[in-house]
Steps between C-alpha positions, in 0.01 A plus 500: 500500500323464823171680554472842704129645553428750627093568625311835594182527606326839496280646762275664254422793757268322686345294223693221593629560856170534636404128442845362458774473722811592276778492704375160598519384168853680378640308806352180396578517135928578630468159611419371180774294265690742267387839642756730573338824598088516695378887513158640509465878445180740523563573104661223315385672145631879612891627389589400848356111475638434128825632643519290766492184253761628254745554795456162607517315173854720499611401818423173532495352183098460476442269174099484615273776649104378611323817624159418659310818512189582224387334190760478241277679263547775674937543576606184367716674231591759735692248710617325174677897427619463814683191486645566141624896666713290676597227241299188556272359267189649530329150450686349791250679725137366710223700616264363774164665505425509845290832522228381212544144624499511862494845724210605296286150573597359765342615824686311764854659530655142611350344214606826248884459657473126435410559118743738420763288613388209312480696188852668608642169508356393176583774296901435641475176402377605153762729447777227539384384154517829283744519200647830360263596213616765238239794331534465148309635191366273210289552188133472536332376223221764469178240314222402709309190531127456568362128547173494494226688228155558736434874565764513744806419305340700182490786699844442660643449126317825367647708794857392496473523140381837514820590712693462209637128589450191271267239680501044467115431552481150533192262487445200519178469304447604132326847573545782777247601676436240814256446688321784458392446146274204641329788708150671426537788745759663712400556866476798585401709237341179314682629142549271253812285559525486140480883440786524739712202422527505118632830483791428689541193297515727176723764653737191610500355193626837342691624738866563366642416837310211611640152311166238508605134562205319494489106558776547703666396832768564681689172575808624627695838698836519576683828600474769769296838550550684165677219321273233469462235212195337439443196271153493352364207347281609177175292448484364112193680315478330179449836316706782412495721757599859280214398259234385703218755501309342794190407217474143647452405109788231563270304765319357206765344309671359809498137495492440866147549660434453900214602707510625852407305783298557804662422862255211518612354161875548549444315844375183296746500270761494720326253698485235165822588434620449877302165498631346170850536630396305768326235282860508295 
């Protein structure tokens, strides 16, 4: 099926005509490949201006509509209803901001007329490519996920949680809490990071909505908006997680002992070890 655009570009009042010739650029978009129909009207959103582009998709076959006009945020749908009134695809259409994007920057009215047709041209080259997409309804799955336990994703846990929905928080290392917890003060009140992080800790930890995965990560999301699935790799413990108490008591019959290291020490070792390699 060969490919019939049609373009309209919209005076805006003066919003656009004032800095943009628009008759200029509705004759130099006819000449483009594929268009069918060039107008520009005072109104392009009003009843007059959307009925102006369902007669023409009617009587000459239009299977693409680019209107360049506002920003899309503000009547892209309402040129979408437009083209589906009169039985094309909504999703076969373009819009070309040239009021946000040029008439309302640009100074130099040669240079403004210049721009819009450049983005006039893009956006019906664009539209060459656009498949029929269909609206359809699918099942959201209504849980929550929260990667990360500092302050922020505690608190982001205990509100959605609050709402009434069931909530993933994720860490990575073996306790929430974050950063924070490493903090003396809090700027700038200077309270007690401790005073205000470990209650959110305990109200996470018992919150019926909020599901703790600690020594966690995420290695893996597949999915779309709403129907994601996540793979999470579980770090091993070594204990019993729905026993363990937290006393630390098991620390002293654990055969494995290790120190920490300073920066300075862990530099040497890897040195010696870098250097007997090399002596391999």
């Amino acid at each position: 099926m060969s490919i019939k655009i049609g373009f309209y570009i919209c005076h805006c009042g003066i919003n656009i005509a004032y800095r943009v010739r628009v008759e200029e650029v509705a004759d130099f978009a006819r000449k483009l490949a594929d268009v069918v129909v060039s107008r520009d009207y005072k109104f392009m959103c009003s009843d007059p201006g959307q009925e102006m582009i369902e007669s023409d998709i009617k009587e000459y076959g239009l299977n693409r509509v680019v209107v360049a006009s506002c920003s899309p945020r503000l009547h892209e749908k309402t040129f979408q209803s437009a083209c589906q009134r009169a039985g094309l695809n909504p999703y076969m259409f373009q819009m070309a901001s040239v009021r946000e994007q040029v008439s309302w920057v640009t100074e130099d009215e040669d240079e403004a007329t210049k721009k819009a047709k450049t983005l006039a041209a893009a956006a019906i080259n664009r539209v060459k490519y656009h498949h029929s997409l269909e609206t359809r309804e699918v099942s959201v799955h209504p849980d929550i996920m929260v990667v990360g336990g500092g302050i922020a994703g505690m608190q982001a846990a205990l509100d959605i949680g609050s709402s009434g929905h069931k909530v993933y928080l994720v860490e990575k290392d073996p306790t929430i809490g974050g950063h924070m917890l490493q903090f003396d003060k809090t700027f700038p009140t200077l309270d007690c990071a401790a005073c205000i992080g470990t209650p959110k800790m305990v109200d996470v930890g018992q919150h019926p909505n909020i599901v703790l995965m600690t020594y966690c990560e995420v290695v893996e999301i597949s999915g779309y908006i709403g129907n994601y699935t996540v793979k999470i790799r579980k770090k091993q413990r070594y204990v019993d997680v729905s026993k363990c108490t937290g006393c630390g008591e098991c620390t002293r019959a654990c055969p494995v002992k290790y120190r920490l290291y300073t920066p300075e020490e862990k530099e040497v070792e890897q040195a010696m070890t870098d250097q007997g390699g090399q002596d391999g």
